[in-house]
ZALONU-176480 format. One line per 10 residues: number of its first residue (from 1); their letters; for each residue x, y, z of N, C-alpha, C, CB. Coordinates in pm, whole numbers. Each point is the difference from the previous one (the first is absolute). Glycine has a CB too. Layout:
// residues N
NUM) a) X Y Z X Y Z X Y Z X Y Z | ... .
END
This chain:
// residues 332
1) xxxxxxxxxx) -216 1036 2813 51 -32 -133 -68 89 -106 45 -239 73 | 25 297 -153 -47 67 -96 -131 -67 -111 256 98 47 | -326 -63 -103 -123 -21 -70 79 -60 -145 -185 216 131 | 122 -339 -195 52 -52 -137 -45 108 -79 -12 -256 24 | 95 304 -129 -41 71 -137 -85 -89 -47 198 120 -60 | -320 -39 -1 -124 -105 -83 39 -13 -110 -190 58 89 | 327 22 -149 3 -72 -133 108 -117 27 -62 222 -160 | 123 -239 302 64 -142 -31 -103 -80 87 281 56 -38 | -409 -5 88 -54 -138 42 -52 -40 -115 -52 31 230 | -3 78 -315 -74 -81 -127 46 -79 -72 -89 141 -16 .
11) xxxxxxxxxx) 236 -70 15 102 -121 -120 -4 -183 64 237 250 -56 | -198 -211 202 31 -121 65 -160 -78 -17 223 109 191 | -323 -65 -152 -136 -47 -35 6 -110 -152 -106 264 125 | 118 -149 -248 1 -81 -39 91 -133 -74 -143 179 50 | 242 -151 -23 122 -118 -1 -17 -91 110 171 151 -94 | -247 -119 188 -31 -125 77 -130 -64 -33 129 91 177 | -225 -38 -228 -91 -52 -80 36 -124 -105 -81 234 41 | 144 -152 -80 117 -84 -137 66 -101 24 57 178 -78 | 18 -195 187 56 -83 56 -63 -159 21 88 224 81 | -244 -169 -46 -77 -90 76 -17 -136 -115 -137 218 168 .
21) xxxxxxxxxx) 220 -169 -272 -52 -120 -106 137 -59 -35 -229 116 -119 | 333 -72 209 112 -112 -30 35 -93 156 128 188 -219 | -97 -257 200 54 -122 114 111 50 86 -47 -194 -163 | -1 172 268 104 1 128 130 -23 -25 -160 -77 127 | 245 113 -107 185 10 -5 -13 -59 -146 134 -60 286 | -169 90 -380 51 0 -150 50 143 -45 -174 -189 -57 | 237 219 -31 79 72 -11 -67 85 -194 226 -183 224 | -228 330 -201 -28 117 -82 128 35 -52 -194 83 125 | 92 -6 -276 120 111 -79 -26 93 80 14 -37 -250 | -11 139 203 -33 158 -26 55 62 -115 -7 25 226 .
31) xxxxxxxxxx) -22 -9 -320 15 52 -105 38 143 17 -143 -166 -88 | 272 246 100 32 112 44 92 101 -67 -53 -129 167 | -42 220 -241 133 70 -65 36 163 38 -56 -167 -208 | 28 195 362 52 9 42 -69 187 46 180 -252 -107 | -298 240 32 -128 118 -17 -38 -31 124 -96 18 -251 | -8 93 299 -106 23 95 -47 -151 20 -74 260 -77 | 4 -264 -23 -114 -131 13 80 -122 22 -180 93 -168 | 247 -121 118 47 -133 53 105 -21 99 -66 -49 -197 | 139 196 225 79 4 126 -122 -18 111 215 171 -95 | -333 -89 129 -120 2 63 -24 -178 43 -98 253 -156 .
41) xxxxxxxxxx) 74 -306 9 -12 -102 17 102 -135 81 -129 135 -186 | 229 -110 107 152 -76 79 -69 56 165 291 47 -228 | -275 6 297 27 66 146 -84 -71 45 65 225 -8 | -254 -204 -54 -102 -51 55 18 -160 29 -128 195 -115 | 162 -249 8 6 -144 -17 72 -77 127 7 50 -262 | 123 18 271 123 -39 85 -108 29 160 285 101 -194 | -303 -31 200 -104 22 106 -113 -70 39 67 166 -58 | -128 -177 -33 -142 -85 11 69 -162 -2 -196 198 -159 | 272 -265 120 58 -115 -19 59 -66 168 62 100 -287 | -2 -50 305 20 -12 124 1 -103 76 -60 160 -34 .
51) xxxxxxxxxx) -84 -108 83 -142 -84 75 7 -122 -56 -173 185 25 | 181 -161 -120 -51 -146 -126 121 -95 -39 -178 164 -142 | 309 -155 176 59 -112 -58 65 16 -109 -143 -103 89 | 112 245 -153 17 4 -164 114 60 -51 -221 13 -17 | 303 -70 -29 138 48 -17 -26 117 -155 149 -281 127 | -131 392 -90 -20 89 -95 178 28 -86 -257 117 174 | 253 -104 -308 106 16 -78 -20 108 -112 53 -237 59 | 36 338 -51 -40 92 -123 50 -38 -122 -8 175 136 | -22 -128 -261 80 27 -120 -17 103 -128 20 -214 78 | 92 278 -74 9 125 -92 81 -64 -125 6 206 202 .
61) xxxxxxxxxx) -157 -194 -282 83 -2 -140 94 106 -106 -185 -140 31 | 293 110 -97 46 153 16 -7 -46 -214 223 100 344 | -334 -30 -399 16 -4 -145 48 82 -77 -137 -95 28 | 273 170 21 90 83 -116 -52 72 -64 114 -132 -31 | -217 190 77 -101 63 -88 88 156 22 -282 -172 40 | 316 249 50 21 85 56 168 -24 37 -274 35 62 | 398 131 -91 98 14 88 -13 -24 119 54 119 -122 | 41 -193 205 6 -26 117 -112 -103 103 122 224 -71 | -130 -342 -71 -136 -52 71 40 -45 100 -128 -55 -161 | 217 -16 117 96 -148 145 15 118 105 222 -218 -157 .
71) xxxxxxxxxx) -170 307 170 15 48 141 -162 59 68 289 76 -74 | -397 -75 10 -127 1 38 -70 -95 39 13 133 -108 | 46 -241 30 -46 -139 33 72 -84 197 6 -17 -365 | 96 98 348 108 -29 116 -59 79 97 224 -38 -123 | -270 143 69 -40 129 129 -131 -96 63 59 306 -146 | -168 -320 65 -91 -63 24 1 -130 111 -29 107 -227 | 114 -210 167 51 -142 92 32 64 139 128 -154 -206 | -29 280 208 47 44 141 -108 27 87 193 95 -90 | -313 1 6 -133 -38 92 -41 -56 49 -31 48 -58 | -7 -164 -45 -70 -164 57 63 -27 154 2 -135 -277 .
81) xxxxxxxxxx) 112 182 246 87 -58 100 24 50 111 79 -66 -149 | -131 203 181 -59 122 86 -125 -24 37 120 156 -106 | -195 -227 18 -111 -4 94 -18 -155 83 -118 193 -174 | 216 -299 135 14 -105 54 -49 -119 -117 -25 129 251 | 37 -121 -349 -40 -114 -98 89 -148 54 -40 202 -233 | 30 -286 224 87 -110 1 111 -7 -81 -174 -93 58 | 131 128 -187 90 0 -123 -14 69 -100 22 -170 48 | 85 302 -57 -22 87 -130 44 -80 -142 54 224 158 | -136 -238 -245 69 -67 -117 17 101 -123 -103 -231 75 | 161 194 -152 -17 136 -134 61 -111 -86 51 304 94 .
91) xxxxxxxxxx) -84 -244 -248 20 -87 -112 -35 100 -94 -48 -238 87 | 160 164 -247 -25 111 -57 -66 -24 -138 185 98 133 | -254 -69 -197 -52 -33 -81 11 47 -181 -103 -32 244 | 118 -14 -349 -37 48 -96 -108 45 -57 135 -91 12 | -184 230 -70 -136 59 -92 52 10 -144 -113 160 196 | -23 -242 -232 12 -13 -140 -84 148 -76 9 -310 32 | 100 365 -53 -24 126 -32 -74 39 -170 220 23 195 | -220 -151 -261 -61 -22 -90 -126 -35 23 180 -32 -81 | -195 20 148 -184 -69 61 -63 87 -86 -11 -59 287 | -125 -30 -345 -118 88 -65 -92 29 82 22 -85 -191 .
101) xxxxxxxxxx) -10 5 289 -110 134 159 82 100 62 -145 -194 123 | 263 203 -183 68 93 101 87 9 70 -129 16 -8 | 219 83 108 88 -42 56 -74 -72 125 169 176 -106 | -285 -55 168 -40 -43 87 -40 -149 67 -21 210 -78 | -106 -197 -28 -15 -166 16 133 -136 -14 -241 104 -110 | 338 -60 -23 97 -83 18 77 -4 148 7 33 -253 | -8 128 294 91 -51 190 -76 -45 62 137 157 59 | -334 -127 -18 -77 -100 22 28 -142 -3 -106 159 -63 | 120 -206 -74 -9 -133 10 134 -37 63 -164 -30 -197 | 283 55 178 145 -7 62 -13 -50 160 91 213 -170 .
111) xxxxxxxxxx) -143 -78 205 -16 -5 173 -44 -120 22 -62 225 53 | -94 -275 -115 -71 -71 77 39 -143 -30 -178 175 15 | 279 -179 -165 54 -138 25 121 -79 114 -76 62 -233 | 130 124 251 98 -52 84 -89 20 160 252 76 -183 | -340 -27 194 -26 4 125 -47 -141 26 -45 250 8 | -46 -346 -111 -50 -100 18 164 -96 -20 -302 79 -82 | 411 -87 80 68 -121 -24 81 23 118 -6 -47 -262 | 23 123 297 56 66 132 -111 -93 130 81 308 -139 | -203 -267 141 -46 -16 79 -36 -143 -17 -39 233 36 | 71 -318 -129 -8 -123 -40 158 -54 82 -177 46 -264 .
121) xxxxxxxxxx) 236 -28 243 153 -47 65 -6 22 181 155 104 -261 | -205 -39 253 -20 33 160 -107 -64 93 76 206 -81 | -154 -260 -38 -112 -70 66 -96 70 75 141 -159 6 | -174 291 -45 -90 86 44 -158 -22 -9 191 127 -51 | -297 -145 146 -141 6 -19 -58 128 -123 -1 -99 283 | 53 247 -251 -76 76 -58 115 108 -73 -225 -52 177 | 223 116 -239 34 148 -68 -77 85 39 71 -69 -182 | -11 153 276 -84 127 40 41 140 -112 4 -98 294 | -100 159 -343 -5 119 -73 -72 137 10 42 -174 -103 | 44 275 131 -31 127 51 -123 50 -98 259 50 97 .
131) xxxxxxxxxx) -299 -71 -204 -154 35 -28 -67 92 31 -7 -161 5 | -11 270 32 -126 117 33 -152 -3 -104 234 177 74 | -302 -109 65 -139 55 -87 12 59 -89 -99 19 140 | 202 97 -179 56 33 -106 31 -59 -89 36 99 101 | 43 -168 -95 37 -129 -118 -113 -65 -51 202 -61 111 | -295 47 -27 -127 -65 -57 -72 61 -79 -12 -95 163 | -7 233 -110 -99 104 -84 40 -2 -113 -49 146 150 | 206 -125 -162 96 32 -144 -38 -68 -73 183 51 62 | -169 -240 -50 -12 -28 -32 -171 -41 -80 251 20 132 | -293 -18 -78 -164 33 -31 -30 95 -81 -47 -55 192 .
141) xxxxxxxxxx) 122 209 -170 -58 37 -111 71 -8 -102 -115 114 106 | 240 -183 -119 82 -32 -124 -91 -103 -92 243 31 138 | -300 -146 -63 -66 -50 -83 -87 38 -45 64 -112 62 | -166 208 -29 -92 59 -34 35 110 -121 -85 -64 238 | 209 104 -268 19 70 -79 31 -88 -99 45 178 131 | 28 -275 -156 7 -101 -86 -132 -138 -41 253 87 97 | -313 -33 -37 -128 -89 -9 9 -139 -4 -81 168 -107 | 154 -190 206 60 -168 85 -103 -106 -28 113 108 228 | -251 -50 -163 -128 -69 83 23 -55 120 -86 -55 -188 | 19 -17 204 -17 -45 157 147 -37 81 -249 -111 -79 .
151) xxxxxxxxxx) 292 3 -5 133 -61 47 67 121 92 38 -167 -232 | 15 224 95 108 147 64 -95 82 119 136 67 -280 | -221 -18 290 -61 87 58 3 -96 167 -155 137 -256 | 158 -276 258 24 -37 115 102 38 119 -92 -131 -146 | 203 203 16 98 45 96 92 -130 23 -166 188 116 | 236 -146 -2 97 -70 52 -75 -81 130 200 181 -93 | -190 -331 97 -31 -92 128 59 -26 122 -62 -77 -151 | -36 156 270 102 -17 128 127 -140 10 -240 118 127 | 126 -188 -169 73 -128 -5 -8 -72 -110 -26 -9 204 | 141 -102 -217 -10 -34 -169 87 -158 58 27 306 -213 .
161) xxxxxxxxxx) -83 -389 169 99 -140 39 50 -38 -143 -146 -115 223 | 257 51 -225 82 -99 -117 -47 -135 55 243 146 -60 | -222 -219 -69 -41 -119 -27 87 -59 137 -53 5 -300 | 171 42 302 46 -75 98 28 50 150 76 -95 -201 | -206 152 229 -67 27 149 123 159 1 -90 -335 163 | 176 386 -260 45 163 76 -125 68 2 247 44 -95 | -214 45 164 -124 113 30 26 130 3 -89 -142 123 | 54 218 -256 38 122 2 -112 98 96 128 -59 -248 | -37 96 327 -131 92 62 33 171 28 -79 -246 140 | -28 308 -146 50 172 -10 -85 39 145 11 74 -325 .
171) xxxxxxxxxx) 36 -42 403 -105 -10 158 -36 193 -31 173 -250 257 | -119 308 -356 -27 168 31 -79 67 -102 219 24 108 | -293 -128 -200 -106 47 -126 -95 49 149 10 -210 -297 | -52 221 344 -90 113 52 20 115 121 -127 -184 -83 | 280 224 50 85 88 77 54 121 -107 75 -214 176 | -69 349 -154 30 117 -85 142 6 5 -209 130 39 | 237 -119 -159 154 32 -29 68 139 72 -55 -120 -240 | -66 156 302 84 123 75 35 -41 138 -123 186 -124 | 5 -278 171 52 -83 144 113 -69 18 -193 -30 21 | 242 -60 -136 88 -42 3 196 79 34 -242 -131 -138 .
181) xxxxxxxxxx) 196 229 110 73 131 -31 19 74 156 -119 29 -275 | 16 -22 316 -56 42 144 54 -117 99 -237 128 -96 | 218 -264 103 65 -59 47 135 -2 9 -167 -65 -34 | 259 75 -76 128 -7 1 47 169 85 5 -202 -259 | -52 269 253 7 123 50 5 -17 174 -133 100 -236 | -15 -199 270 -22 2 138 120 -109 37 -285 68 10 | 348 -107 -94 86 -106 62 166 15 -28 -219 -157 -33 | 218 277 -35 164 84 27 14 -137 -139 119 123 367 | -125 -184 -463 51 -32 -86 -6 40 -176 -14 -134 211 | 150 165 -218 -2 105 -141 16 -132 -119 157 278 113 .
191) xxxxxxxxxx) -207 -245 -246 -122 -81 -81 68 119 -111 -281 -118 176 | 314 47 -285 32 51 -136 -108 19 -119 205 -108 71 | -197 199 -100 -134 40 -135 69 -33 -154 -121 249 150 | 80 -331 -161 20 -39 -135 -6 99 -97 -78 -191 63 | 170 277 -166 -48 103 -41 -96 -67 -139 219 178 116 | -196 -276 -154 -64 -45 -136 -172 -31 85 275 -145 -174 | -326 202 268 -172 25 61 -15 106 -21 -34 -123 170 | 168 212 -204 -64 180 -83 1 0 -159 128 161 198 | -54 -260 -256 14 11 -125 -137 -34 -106 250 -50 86 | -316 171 -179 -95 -18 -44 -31 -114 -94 13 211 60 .
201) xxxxxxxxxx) 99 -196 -109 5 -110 -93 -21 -168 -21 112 183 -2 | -157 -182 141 -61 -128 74 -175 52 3 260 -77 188 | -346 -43 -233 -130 9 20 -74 53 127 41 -162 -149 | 48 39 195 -35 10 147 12 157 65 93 -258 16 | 22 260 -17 74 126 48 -141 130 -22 311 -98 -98 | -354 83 -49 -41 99 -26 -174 22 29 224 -12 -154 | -272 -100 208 -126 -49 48 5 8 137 -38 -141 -180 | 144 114 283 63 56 122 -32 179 28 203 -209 -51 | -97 271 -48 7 163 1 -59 43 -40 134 25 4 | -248 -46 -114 -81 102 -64 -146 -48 -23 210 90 -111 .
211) xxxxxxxxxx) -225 -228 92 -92 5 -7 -97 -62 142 95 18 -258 | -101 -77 336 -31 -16 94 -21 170 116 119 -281 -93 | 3 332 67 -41 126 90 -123 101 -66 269 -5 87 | -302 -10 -261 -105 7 -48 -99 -20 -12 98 13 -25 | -127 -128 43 -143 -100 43 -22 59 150 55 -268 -145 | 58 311 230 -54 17 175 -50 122 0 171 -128 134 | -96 242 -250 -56 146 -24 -139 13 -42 216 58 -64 | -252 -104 -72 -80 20 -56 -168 -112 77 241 94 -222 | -193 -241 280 -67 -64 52 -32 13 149 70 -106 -182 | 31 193 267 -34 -41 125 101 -73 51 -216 5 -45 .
221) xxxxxxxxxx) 252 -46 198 76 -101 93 -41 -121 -88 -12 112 266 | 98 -240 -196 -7 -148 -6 2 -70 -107 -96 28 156 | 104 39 -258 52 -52 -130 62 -104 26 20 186 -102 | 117 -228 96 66 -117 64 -65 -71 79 166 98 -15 | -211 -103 95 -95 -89 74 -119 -32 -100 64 106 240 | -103 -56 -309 -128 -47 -55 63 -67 -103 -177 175 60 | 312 -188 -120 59 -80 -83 43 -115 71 56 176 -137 | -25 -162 235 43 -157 47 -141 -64 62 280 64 75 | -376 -14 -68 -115 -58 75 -57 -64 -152 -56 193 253 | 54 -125 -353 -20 -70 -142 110 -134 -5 -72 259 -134 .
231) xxxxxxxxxx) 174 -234 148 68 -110 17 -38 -140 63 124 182 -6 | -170 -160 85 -41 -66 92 -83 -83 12 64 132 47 | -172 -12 -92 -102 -105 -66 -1 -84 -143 -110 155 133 | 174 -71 -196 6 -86 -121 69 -163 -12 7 250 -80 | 121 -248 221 47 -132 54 -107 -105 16 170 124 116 | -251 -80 41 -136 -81 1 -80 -55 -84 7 105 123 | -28 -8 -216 -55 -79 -118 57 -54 -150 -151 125 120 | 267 -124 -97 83 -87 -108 27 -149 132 166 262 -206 | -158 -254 339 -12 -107 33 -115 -161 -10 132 210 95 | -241 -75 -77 -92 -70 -64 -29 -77 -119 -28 132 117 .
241) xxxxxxxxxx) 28 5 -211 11 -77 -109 63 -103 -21 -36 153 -51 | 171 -141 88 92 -127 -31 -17 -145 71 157 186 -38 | -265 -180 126 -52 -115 41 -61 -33 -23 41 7 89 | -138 70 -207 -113 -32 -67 25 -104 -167 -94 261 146 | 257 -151 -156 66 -18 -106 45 -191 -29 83 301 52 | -4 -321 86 54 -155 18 -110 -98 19 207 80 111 | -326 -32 -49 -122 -110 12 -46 -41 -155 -101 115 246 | 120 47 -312 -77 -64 -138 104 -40 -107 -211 158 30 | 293 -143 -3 144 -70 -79 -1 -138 -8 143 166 84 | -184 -242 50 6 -110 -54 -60 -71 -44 90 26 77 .
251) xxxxxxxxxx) -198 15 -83 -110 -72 -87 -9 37 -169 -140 5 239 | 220 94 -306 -5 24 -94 111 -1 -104 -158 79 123 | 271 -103 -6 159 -4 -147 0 -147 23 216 244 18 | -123 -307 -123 36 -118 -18 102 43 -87 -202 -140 44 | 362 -22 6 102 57 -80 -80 -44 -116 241 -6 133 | -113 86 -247 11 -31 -104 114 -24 -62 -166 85 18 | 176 -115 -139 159 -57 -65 45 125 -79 -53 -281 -46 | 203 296 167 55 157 -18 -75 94 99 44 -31 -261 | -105 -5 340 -46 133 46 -149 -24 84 130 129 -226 | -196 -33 216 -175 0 88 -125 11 -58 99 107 152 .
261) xxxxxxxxxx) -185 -166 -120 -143 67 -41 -133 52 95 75 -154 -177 | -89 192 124 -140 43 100 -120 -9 -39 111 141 81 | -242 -156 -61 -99 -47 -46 -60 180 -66 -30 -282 195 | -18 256 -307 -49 134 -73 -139 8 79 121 -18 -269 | -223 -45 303 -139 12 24 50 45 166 -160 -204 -203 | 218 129 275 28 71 121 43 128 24 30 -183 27 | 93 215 -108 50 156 31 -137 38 -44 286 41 -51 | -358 -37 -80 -160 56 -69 -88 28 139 -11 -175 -258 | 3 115 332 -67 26 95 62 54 129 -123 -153 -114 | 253 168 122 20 91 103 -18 138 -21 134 -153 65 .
271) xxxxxxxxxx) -160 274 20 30 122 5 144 71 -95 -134 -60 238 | 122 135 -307 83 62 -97 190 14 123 -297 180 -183 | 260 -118 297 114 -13 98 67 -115 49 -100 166 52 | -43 -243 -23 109 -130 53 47 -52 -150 -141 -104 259 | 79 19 -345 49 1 -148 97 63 -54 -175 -28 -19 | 234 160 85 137 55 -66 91 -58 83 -67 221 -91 | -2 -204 241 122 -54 110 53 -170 -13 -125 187 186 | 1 -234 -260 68 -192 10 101 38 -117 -245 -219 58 | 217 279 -155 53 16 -142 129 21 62 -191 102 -170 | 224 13 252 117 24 -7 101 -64 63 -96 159 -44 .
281) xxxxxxxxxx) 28 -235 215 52 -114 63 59 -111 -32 -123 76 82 | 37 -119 -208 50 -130 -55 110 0 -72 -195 -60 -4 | 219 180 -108 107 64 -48 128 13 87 -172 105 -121 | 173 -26 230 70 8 92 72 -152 44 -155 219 48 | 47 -242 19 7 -179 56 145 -88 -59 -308 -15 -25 | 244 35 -105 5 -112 -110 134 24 -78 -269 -17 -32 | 287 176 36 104 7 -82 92 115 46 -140 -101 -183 | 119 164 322 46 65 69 21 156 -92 91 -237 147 | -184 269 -203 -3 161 -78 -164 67 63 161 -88 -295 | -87 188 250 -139 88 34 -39 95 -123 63 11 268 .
291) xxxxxxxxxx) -203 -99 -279 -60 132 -114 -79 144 57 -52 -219 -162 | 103 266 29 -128 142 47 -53 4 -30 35 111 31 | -138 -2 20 -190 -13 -68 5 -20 -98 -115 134 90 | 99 -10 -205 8 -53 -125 21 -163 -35 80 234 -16 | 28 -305 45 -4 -201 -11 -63 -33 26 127 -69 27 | -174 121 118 -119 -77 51 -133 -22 -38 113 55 131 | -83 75 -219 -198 28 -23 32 -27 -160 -134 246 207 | 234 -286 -229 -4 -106 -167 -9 -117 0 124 112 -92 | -71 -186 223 -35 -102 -3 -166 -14 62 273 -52 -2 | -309 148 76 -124 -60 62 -139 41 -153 105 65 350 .
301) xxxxxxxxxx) -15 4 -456 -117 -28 -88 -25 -157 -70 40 261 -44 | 110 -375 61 -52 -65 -62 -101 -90 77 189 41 -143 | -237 24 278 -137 -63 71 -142 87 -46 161 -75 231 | -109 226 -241 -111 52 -31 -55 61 -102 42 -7 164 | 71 -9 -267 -67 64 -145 103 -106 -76 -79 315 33 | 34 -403 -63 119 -115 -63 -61 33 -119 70 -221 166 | 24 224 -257 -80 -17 -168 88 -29 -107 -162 170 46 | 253 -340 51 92 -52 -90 128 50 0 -172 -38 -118 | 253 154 186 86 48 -24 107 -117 116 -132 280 -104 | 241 -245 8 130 -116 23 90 31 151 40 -12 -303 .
311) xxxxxxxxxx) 22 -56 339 104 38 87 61 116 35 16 -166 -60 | -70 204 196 125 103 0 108 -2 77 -140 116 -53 | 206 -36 -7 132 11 104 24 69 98 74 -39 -144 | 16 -39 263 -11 91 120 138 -56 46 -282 39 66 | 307 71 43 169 -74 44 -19 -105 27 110 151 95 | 22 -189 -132 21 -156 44 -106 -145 -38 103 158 197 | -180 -93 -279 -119 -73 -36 -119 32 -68 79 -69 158 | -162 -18 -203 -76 56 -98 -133 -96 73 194 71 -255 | -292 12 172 -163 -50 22 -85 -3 -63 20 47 132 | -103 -142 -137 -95 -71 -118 -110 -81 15 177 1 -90 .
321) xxxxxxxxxx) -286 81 42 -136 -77 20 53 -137 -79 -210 222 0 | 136 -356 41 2 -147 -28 -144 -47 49 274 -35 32 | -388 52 -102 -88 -102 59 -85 96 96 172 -225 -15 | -195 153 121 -81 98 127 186 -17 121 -413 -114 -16 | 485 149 -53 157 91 107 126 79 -81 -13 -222 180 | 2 278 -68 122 110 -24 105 -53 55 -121 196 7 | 208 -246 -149 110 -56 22 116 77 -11 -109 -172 -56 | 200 184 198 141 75 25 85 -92 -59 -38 125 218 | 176 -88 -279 99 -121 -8 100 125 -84 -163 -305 -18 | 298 242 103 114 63 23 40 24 -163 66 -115 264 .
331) xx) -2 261 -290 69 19 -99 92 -83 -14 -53 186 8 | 106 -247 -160 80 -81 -53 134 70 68 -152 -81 -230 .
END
């Protein structure tokens, strides 16, 4: 018998890795539009599943973004269906082309609502997503150019659960976007290039083509790897923290009328980091917004340089020394 290609044992490696965290004969997406990486991925899955019980299902979202999407979106399903999926699905979606993040992020968010209601009707354990080390790096140093902090710089999470047990999982954040590529090659299956991954005019795009092959010139190999290994770690220790975060949460908020408080002498004595991180949790929590530094570090003066100044405002809500607490409570 001929010898496995190592770039499809690696793929299969790690999608069976991946696997290992969903349940016997329950049933997967694959998120597939119809590229290297997630065709790679579709094949591996259908493969590695098998063994396991696991009814694998693709779906290509097709967002009108592009002439001739639907018949790309169709080309794609015919794959799924070439490499043995159970069920090619496709759906089509609207982009709100007015978005103030963008088109991108607006087809972002598109996809992943329909990938999650899709995979909600079907009664699926997980959403599988083609993801690369690449994608990770990108993303890493995108935040780093925008000066995110920690959060962003975490990158993207192999795994990510919803409240109501889905499980987004990416089994190929530590696989090269060229393997993926290499796989479909060793396996005779042809994989469409999105041309909007050449177009500069995308961040990404342009942190992909120019600047990353810059950092490898001027720095040396492994750039990308040393961005997702930052990733990585920075996960670990936002896990932490955040368990540090909920232990001391409850000893220090109490509702309040309209809204939350938190004890001023407690945050006073935490560390300036965890103190931004409850700050911003409770916010979050409480009123489902997210501030940015700057908010954060206005509200955390009225713990550390208070000198009488009034309410401020923040989305969805406002905040106000009262006494020894910092009282949250919802905009009128």
């Amino acid at each position: 018998m001929p010898s496995l290609s190592p770039v499809i044992a690696e793929i299969r490696l790690a999608v069976r890795t991946a696997l290992a965290e969903v349940p016997e004969g329950s049933t997967v997406i694959v998120g597939l539009s119809g590229g290297a990486d997630s065709l790679a991925l579709t094949a591996a899955t259908v493969f590695e599943a098998r063994s396991r019980g696991i009814q694998v299902r693709s779906l290509t979202v097709d967002h009108g973004l592009q002439e001739g999407s639907s018949l790309i979106a169709s080309t794609a399903a015919v794959a799924a269906e070439g490499v043995g999926v159970d069920d090619a699905l496709q759906t089509r979606v609207e982009v709100d082309r007015s978005s103030g993040s963008g088109v991108e992020a607006a087809a972002r968010d598109a996809r992943y609502i329909a990938l999650a209601g899709i995979a909600r009707a079907e009664g699926a354990a997980a959403v599988l997503l083609g993801h690369t080390l690449d994608d990770q790096a990108e993303t890493v140093l995108l935040g780093l150019a925008r000066g995110s902090g920690a959060t962003s710089l975490q990158g993207m999470a192999p795994i990510r659960e919803d409240e109501d047990g889905l499980r987004w999982i990416r089994p190929l954040l530590g696989v090269r976007r060229e393997t993926t590529r290499a796989f479909c090659a060793a396996s005779a299956l042809e994989f469409w290039d999105d041309p909007h991954n050449l177009e500069t005019r995308f961040a990404r795009v342009r942190a992909r083509e120019t600047v990353l092959p810059v950092l490898e010139a001027e720095l040396g190999p492994g750039i990308a790897e040393a961005l997702a290994r930052t990733a990585e770690q920075l996960r670990e220790d936002a896990e932490a923290f955040d368990e540090m975060i909920h232990e001391t949460i409850e000893d220090i908020v109490e509702h309040a009328e309209a809204g939350i408080s938190v004890s001023v002498a407690a945050l006073a004595a935490n560390p300036a980091a965890l103190r931004n991180r409850i700050i911003r949790l409770v916010v979050d929590s409480e009123f489902g917004v997210s501030l940015t530094r700057a908010q954060t570090l206005e509200v955390a003066r009225l713990v550390t340089d208070w000198s009488g100044q009034g309410p401020i405002d923040l989305p969805g809500c406002s905040a106000v020394r009262r006494g020894g607490q910092v009282v949250f409570a919802a905009r009128g």
